[in-house]
VEXTORMI-544971 format. One record per atom (N, C-alpha, C): residue in one letter; x, y negated, z negated. Coordinates in steps of 0.1 Angstrom, whole numbers, padded with zeros to 4 digits, always signed. Layout:
VEXTORMI-544971
AXYZ;...
This chain:
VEXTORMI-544971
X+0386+0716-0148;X+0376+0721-0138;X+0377+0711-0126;X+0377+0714-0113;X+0381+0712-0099;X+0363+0702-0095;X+0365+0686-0095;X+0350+0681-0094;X+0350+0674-0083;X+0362+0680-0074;X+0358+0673-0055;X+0348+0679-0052;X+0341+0674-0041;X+0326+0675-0035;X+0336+0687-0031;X+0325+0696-0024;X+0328+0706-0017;X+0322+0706-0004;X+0334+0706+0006;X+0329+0698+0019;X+0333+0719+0028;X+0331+0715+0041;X+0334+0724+0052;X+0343+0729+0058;X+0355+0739+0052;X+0362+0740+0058;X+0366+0759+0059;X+0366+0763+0068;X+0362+0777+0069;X+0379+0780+0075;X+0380+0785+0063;X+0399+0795+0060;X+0397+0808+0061;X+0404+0815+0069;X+0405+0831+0063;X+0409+0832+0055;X+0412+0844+0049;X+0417+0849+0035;X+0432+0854+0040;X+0444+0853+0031;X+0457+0858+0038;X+0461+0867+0026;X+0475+0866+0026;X+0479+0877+0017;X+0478+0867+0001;X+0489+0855+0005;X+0491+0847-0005;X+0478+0846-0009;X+0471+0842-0004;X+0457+0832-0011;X+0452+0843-0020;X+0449+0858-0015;X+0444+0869-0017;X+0445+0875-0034;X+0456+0865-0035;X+0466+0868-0048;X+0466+0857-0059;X+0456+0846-0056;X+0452+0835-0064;X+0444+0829-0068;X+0441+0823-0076;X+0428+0816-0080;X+0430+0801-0074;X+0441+0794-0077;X+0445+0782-0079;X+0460+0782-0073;X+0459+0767-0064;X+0476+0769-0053;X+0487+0769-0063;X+0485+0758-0072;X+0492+0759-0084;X+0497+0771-0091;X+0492+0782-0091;X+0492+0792-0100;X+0508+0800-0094;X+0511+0796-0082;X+0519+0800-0071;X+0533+0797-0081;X+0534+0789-0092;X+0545+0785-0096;X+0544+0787-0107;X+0533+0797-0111;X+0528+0800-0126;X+0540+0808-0133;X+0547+0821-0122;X+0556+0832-0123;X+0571+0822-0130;X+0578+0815-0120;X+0584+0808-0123;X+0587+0797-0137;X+0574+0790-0142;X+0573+0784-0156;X+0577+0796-0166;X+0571+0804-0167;X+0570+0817-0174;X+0585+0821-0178;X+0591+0822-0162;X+0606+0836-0164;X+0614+0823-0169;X+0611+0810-0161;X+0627+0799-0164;X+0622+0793-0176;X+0606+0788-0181;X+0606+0782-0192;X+0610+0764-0190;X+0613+0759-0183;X+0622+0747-0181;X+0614+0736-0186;X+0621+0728-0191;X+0616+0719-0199;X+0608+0704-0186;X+0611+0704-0175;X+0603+0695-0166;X+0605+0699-0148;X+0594+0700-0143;X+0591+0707-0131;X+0594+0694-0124;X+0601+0696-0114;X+0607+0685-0100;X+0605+0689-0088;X+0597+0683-0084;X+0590+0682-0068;X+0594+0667-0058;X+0608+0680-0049;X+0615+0673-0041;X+0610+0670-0026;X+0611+0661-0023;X+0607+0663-0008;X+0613+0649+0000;X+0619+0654+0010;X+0627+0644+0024;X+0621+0642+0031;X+0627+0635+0041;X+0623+0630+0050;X+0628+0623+0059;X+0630+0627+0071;X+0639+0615+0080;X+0633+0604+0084;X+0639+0595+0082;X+0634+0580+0086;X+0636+0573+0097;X+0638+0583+0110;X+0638+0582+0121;X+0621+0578+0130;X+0620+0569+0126;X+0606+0571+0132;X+0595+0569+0121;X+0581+0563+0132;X+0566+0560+0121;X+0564+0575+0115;X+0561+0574+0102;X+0554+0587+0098;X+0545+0591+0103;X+0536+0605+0107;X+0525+0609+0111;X+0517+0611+0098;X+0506+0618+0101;X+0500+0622+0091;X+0501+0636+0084;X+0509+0642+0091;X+0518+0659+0084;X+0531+0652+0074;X+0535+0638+0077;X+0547+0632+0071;X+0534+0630+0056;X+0528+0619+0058;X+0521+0618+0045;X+0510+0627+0038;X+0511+0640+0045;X+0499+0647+0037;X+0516+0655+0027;X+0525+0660+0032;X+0539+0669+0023;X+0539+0657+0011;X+0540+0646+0013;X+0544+0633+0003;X+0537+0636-0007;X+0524+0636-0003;X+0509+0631-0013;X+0506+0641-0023;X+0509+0653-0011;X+0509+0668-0018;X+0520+0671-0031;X+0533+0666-0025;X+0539+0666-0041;X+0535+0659-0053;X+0532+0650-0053;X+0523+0641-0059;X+0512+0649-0067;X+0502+0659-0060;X+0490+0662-0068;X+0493+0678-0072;X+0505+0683-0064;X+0508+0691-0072;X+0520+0690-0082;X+0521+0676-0085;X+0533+0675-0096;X+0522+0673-0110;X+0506+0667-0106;X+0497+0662-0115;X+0489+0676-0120;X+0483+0686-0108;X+0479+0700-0115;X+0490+0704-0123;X+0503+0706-0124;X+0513+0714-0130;X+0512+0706-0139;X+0511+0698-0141;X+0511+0686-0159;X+0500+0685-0165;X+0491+0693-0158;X+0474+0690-0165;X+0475+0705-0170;X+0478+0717-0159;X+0477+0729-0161;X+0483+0737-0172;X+0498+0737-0170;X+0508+0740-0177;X+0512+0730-0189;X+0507+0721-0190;X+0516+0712-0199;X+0531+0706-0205;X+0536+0710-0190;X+0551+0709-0184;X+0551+0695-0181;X+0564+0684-0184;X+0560+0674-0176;X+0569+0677-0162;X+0567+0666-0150;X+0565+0666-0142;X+0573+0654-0135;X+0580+0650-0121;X+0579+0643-0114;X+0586+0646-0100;X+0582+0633-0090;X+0587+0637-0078;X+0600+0631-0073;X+0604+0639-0068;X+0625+0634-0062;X+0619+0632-0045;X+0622+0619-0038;X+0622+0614-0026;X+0636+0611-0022;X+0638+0624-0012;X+0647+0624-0003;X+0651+0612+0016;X+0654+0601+0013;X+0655+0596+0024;X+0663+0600+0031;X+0662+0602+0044;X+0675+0612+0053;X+0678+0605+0060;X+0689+0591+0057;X+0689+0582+0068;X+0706+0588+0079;X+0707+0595+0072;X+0719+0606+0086;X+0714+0611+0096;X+0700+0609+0101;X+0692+0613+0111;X+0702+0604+0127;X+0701+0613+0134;X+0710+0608+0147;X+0703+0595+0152;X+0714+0585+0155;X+0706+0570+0158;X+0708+0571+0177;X+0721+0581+0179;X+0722+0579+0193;X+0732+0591+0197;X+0733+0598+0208;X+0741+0605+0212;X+0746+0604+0225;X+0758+0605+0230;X+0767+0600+0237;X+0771+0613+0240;X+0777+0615+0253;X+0791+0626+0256;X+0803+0623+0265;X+0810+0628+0259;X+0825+0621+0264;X+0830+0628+0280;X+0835+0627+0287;X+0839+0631+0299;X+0840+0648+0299;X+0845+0652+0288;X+0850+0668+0288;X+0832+0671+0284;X+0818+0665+0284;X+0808+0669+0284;X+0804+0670+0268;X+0813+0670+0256;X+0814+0671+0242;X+0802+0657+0236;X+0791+0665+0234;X+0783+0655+0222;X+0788+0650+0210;X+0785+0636+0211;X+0788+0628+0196;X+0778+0619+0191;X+0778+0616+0184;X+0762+0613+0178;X+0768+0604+0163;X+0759+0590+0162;X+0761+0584+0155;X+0750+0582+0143;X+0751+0581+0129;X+0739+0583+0123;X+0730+0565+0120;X+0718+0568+0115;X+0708+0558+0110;X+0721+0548+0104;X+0727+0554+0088;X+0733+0543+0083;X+0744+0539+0090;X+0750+0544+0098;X+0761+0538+0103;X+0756+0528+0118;X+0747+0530+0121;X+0742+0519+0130;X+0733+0507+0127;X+0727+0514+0119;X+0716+0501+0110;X+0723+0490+0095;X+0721+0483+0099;X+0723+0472+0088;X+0720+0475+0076;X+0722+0472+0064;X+0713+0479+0051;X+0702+0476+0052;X+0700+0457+0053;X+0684+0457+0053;X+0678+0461+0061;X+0679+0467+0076;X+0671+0472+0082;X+0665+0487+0080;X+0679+0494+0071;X+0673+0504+0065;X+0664+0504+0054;X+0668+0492+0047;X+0660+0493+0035;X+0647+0487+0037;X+0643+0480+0050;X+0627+0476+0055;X+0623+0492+0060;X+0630+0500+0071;X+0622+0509+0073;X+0619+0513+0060;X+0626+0518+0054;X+0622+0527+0038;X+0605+0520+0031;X+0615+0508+0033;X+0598+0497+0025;X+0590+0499+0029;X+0587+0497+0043;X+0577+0494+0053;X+0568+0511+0050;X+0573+0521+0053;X+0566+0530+0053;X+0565+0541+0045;X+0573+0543+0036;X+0573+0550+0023;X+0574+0544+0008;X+0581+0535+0005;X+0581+0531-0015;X+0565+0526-0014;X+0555+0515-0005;X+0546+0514-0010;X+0536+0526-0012;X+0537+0534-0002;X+0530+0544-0006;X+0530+0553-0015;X+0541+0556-0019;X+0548+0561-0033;X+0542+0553-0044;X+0546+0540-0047;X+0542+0537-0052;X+0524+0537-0058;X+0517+0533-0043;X+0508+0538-0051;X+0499+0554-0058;X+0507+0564-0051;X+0505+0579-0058;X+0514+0577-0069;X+0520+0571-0075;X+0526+0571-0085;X+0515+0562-0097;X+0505+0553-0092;X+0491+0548-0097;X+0481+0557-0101;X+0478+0566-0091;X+0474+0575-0083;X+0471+0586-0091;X+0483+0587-0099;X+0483+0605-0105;X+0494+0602-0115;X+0497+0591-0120;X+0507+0596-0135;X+0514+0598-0130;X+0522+0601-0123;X+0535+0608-0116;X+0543+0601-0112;X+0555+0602-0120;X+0570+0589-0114;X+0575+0598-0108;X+0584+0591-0097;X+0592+0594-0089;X+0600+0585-0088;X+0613+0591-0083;X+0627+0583-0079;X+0632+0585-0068;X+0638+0576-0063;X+0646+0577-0043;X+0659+0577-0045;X+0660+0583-0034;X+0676+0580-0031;X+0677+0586-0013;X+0685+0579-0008;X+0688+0579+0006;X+0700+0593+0006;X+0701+0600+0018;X+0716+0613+0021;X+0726+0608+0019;X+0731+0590+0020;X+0744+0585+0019;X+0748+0586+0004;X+0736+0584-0003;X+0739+0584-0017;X+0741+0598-0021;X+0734+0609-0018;X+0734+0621-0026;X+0748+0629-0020;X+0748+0626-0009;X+0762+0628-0001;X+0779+0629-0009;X+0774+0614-0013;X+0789+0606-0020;X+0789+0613-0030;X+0779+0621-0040;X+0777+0622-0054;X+0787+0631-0058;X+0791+0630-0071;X+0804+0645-0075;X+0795+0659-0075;X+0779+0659-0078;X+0771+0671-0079;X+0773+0679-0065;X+0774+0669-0051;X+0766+0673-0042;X+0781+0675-0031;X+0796+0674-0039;X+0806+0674-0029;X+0814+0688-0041;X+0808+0685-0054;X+0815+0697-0058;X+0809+0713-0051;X+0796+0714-0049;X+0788+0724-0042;X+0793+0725-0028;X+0797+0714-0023;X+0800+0716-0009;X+0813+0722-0006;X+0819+0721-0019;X+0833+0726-0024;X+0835+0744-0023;X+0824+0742-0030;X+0822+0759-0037;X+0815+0768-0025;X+0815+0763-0014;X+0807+0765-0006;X+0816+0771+0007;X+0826+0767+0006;X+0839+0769+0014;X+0847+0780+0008;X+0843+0790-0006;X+0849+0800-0008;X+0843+0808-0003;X+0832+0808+0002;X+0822+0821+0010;X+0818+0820+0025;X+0833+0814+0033;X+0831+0805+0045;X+0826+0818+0053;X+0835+0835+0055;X+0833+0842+0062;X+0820+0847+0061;X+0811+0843+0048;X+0797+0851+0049;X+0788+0837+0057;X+0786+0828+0045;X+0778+0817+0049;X+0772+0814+0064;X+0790+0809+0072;X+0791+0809+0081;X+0772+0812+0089;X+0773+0825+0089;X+0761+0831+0096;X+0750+0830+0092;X+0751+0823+0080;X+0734+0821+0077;X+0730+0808+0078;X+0739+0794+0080;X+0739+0782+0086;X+0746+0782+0097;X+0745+0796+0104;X+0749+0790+0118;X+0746+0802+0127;X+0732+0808+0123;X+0732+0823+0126;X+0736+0828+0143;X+0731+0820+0150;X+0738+0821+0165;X+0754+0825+0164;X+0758+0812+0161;X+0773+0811+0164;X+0782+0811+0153;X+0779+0811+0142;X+0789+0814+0128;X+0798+0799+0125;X+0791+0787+0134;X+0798+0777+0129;X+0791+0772+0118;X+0797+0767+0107;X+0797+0757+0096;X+0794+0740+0106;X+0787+0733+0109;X+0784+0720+0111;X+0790+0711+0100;X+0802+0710+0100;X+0806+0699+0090;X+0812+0688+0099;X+0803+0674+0099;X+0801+0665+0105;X+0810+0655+0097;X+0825+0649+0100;X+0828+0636+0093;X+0830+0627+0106;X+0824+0615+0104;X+0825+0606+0115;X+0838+0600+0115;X+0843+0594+0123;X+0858+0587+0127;X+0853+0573+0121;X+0862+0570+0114;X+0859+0563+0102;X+0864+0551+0109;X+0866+0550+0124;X+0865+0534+0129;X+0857+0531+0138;X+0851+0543+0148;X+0837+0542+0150;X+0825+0546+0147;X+0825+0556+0143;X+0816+0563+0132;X+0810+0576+0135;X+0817+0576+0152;X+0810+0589+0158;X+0818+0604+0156;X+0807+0614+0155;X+0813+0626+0148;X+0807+0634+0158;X+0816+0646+0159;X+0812+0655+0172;X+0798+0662+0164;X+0789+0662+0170;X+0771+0669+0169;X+0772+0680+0161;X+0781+0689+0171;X+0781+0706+0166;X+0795+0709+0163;X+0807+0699+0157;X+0815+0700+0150;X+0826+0712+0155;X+0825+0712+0167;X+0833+0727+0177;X+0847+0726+0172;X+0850+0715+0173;X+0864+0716+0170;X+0866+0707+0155;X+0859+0705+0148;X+0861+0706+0133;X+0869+0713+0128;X+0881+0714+0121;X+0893+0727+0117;X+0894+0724+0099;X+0890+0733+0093;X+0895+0730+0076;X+0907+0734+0075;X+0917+0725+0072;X+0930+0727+0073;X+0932+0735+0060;X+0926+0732+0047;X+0931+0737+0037;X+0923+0732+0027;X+0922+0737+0014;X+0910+0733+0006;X+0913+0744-0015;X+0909+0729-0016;X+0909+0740-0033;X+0895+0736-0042;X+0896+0737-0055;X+0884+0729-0061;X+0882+0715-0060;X+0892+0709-0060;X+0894+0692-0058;X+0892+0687-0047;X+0897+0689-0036;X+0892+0686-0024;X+0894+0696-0008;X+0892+0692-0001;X+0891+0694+0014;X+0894+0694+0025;X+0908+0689+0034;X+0910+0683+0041;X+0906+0688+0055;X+0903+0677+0066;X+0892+0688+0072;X+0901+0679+0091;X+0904+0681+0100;X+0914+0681+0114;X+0895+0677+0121;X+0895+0667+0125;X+0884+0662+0134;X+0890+0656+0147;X+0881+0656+0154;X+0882+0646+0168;X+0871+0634+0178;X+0875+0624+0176;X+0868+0618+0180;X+0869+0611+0193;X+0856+0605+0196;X+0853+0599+0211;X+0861+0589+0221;X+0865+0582+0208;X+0868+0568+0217;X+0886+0568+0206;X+0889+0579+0191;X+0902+0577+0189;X+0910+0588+0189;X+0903+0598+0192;X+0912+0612+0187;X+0912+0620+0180;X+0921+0625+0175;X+0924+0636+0165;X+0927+0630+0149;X+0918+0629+0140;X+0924+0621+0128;X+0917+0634+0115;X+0922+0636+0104;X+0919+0641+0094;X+0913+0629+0083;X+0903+0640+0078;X+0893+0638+0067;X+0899+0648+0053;X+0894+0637+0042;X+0900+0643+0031;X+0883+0646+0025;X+0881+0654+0018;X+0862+0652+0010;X+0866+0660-0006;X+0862+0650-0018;X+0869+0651-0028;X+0857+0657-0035;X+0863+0664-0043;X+0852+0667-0061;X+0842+0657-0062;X+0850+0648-0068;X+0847+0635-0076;X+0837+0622-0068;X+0840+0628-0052;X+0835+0619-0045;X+0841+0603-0047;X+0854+0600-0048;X+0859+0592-0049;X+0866+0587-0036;X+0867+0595-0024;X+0871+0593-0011;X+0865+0585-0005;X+0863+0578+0005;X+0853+0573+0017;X+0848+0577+0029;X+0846+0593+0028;X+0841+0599+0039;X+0832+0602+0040;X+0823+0604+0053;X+0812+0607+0048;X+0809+0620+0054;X+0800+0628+0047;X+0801+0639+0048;X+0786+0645+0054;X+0784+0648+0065;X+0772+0649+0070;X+0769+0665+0075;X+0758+0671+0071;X+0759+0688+0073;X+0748+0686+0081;X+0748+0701+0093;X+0733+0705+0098;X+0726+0707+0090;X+0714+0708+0089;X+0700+0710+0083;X+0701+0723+0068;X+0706+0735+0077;X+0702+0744+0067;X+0718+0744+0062;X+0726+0740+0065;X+0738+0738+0055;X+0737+0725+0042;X+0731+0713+0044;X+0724+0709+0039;X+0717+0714+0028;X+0708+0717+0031;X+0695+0726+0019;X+0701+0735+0009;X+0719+0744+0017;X+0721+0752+0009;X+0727+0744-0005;X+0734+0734+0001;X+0742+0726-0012;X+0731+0719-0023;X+0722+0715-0013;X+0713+0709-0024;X+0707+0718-0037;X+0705+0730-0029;X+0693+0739-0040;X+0707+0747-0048;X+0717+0749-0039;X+0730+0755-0047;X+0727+0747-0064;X+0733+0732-0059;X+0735+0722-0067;X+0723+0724-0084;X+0708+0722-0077;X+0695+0726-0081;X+0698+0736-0091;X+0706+0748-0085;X+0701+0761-0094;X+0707+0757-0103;X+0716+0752-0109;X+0723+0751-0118;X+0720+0744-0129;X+0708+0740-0127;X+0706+0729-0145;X+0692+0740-0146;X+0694+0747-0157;X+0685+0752-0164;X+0674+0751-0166;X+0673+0735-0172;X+0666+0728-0181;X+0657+0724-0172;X+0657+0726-0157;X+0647+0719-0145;X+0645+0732-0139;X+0630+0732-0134;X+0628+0738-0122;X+0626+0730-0110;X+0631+0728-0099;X+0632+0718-0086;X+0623+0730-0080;X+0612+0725-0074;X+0602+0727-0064;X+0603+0724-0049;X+0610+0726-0039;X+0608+0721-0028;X+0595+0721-0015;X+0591+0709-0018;X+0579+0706-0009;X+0581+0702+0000;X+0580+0711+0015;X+0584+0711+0031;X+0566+0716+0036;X+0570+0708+0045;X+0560+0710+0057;X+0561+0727+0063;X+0552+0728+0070;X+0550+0748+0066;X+0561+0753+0079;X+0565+0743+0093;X+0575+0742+0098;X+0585+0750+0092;X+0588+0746+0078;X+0605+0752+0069;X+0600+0767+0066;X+0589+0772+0065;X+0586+0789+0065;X+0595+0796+0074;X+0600+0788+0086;X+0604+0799+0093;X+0618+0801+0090;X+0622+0792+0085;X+0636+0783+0083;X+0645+0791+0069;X+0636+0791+0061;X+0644+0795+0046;X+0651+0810+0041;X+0648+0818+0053;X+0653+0831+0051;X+0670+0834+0051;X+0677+0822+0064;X+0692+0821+0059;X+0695+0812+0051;X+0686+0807+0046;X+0695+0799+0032;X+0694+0806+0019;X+0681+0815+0015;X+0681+0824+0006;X+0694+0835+0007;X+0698+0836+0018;X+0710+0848+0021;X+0722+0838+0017;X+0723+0828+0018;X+0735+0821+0018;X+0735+0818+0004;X+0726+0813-0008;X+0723+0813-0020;X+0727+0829-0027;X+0725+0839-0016;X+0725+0853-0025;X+0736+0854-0025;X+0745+0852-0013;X+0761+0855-0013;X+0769+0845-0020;X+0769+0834-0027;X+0772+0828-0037;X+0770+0828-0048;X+0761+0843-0053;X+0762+0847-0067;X+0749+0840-0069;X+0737+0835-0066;X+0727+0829-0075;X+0714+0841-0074;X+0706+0841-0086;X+0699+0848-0080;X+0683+0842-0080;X+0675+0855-0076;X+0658+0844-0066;X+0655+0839-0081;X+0654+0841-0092;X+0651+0831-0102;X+0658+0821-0107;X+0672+0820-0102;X+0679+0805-0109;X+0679+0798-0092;X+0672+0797-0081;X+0672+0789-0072;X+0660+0782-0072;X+0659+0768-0068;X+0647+0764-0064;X+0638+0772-0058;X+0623+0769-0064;X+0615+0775-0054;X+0605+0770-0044;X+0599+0767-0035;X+0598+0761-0025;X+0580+0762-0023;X+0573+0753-0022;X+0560+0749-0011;X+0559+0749-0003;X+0551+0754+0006;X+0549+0747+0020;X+0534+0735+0024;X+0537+0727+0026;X+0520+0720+0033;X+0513+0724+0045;X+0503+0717+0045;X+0494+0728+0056;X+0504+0720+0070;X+0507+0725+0081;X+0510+0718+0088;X+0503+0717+0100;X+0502+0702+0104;X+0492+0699+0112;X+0495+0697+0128;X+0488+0706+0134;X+0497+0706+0148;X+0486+0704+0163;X+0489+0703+0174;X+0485+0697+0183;X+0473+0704+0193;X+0471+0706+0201;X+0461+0716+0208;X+0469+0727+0214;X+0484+0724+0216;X+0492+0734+0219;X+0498+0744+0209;X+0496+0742+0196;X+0501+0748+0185;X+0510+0743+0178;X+0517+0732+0188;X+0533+0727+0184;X+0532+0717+0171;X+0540+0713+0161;X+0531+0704+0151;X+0535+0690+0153;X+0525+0681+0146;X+0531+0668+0148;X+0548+0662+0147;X+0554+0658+0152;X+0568+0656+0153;X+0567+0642+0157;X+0579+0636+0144;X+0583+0622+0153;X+0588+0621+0169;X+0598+0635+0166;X+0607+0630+0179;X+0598+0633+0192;X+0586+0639+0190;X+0575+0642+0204;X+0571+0628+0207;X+0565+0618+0191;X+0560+0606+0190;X+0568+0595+0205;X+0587+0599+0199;X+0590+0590+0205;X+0598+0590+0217;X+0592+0602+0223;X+0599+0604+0234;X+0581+0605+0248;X+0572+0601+0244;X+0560+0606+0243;X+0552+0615+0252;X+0552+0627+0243;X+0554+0635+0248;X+0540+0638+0252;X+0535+0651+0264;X+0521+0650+0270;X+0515+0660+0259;X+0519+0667+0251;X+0510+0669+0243;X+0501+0663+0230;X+0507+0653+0230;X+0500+0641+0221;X+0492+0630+0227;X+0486+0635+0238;X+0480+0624+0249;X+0465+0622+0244;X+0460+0635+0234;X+0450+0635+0231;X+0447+0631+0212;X+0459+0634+0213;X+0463+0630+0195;X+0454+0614+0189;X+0448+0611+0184;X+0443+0597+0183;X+0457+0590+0178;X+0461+0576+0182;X+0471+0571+0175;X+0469+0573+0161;X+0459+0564+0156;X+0461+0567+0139;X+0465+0579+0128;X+0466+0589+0140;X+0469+0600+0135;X+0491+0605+0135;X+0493+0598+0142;X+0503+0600+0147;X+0508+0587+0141;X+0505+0578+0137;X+0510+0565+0134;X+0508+0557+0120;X+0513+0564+0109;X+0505+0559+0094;X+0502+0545+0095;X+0512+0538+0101;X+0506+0521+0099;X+0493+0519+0106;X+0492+0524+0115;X+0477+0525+0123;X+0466+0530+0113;X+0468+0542+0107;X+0456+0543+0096;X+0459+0535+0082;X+0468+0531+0078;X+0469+0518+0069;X+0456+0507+0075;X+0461+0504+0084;X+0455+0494+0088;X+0436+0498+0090;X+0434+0510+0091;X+0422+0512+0095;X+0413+0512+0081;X+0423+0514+0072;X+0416+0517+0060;X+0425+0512+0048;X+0425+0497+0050;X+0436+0490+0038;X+0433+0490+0024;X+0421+0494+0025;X+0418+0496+0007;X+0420+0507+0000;X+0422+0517+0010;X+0420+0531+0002;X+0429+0540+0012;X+0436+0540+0017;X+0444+0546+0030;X+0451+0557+0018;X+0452+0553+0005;X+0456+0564-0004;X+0451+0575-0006;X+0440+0567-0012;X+0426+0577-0017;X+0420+0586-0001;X+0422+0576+0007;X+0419+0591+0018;X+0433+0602+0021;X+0442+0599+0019;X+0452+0611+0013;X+0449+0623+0009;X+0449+0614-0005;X+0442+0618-0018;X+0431+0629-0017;X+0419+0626-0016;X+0411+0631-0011;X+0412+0642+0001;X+0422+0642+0015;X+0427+0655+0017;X+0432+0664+0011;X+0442+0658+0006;X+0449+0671-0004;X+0440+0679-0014;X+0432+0671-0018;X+0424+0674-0024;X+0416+0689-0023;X+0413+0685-0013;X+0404+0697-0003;X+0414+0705+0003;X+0425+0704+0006;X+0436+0714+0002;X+0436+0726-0010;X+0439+0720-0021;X+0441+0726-0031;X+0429+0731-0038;X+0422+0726-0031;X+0405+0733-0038;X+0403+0744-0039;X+0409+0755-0029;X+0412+0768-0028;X+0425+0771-0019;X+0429+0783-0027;X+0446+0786-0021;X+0446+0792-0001;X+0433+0792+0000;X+0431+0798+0016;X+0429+0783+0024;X+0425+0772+0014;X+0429+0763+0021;X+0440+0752+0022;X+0450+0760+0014;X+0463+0750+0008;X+0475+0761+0019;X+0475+0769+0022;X+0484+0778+0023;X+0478+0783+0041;X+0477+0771+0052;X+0474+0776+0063;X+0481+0763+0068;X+0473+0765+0086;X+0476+0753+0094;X+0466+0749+0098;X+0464+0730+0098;X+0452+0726+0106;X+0458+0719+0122;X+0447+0722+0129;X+0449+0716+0145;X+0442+0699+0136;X+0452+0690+0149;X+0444+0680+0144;X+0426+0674+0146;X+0420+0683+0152;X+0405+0680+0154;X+0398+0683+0141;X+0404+0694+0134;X+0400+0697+0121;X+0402+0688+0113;X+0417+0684+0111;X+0413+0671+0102;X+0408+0658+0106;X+0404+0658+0119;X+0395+0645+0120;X+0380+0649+0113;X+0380+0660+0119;X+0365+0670+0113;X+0364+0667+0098;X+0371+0672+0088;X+0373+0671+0076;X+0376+0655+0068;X+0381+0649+0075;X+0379+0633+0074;X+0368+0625+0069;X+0359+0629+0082;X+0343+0629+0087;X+0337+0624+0076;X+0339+0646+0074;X+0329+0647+0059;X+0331+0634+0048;X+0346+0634+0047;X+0347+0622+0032;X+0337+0609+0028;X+0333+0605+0044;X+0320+0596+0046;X+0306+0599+0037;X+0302+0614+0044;X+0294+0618+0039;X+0290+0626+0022;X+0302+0625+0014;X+0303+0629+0005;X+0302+0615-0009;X+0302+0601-0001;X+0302+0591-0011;X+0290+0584-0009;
């Protein structure tokens, strides 16, 4: 039984919600047809930048919906944290006007990556992992990159080049297969002149060009025993991962995205379909409420850091988790916590968007409720 106060928040009724008692229930279909012996709730993140508070409400949210599914169902449960440190560190263009773009790990030191990570996500993790019973494990894109799971998929992914193509690249039918020039690091953005010279189960050999050396070839193996690094656009990305995903039985992988990825997942389900998987052996996906500005647009680092005039009104602490850390060092969790909370309290309030005045509004209340 659900024993959060019951505070003020006035949701319409949608189709989804219309269809539920409980947000949870949303994954009820799923436990049922796959049966899987432990439910996994994945969620990334690029570590380009302070988190907002749409960064730590998706986090927190896996978290309490990894704890309903383990109370509810009696499935155990945990969360997978995706660090995206391939996020672009800088982009350059060469005389012929051609973008190149260098990533986080290849310009950052380890420890500086491994303080950003510290600094703003494992402590918090950690403590929702206090929080709600709920373990979770990290790993950074360099790692899941290298892996034999996540280069065999990238493999199998190149026999359905003529369909794919358009569903990770629906404009222009390019494949984004990004390997940086392995003596400076820079890799052309949009991969125009990327050429797959030839390819089987084992590996890949792939004709690139770079900024400052030229024309040099990349090998990308099975086994991941090569040294290249293998960097995809976004939704080519997603497809190898959940490809990867569909394949272990024994798990259901949940992906928990900010509600942003709603608009997003329609060519990766097409690109999953044309590889033979079908809607029950793929991951199935969440969205969080996502929290957006007076213009509609939603919180974004890259608005944070370029600063943009629609956040002129945004309060810092809202846009800056260390700022609400700091505002509230004892409980910066528990006020999370307590959002999500009132999220999931009803599916009309789990399954929308808030402007940020609302959740300062909704904040408020938590005062008045203790």
């Amino acid at each position: 039984m659900n024993t959060t106060p019951t505070i003020r928040i006035n949701s319409p009724n949608t189709v989804l919600a219309n269809s539920l008692t409980d947000a949870v229930d949303l994954i009820r279909p799923r436990i049922e047809i796959n049966k899987p012996q432990e439910v996994v709730f994945c969620v990334g993140t690029q570590i380009n930048g302070i988190p907002h508070i749409g960064t730590y409400i998706v986090q927190c949210a896996s978290f309490m919906l990894a704890k309903k599914v383990r109370e509810k169902f009696g499935v155990k449960t945990r969360v997978e944290f995706g660090a995206l440190d391939n996020a672009p560190y800088d982009v350059v263009q060469s005389t012929g006007e051609v973008s190149y773009q260098r990533t986080y790990y290849h310009v950052l030191p380890p420890n500086e990556l491994n303080a950003l990570i510290g600094d703003h996500y494992t402590p918090y993790f950690d403590k929702l992992h206090e929080a709600t019973g709920v373990g979770y494990n990290w790993s950074t894109y360099t790692e899941t990159q290298a892996s034999p799971s996540f280069r065999k998929h990238f493999l199998k992914t190149l026999n359905f080049t003529e369909q794919i193509r358009w569903c990770v690249g629906p404009s222009s039918g390019k494949m984004r297969i990004r390997i940086p020039c392995p003596k400076c690091y820079y890799a052309e953005k949009y991969a125009d002149r990327t050429e797959l010279i030839r390819f089987d189960e084992a590996s890949a050999t792939f004709r690139c060009m770079c900024l400052n050396h030229g024309q040099y070839e990349s090998v990308i193996t099975a086994d991941g025993t090569d040294t290249e690094y293998l960097d995809l656009n976004t939704l080519y990305r997603n497809l190898v991962k959940e490809s990867s995903a569909a394949e272990d039985s024994n798990k259901l992988y949940v992906m928990v995205k900010g509600g942003d990825w709603a608009f997003s997942t329609q060519p990766v389900d097409w690109a999953l379909g044309v590889m033979g998987y079908t809607s029950t052996q793929v991951p199935m996906r969440i969205f969080s409420p996502q929290i957006v500005t007076e213009t509609g647009a939603k919180l974004s680092k890259s608005l944070v850091r370029v600063g943009d005039v629609s956040l002129d009104e945004v309060p810092e602490w809202l846009i800056d988790m260390g700022k609400f850390r700091q505002q509230n060092p004892d409980d910066y969790v528990g006020c999370m916590i307590w959002l999500v909370e009132q999220f999931l309290s009803h599916p009309r309030h789990m399954f929308r968007a808030y402007s940020y005045q609302e959740i300062i509004q909704i904040l408020k209340q938590k005062t008045n409720t203790h």
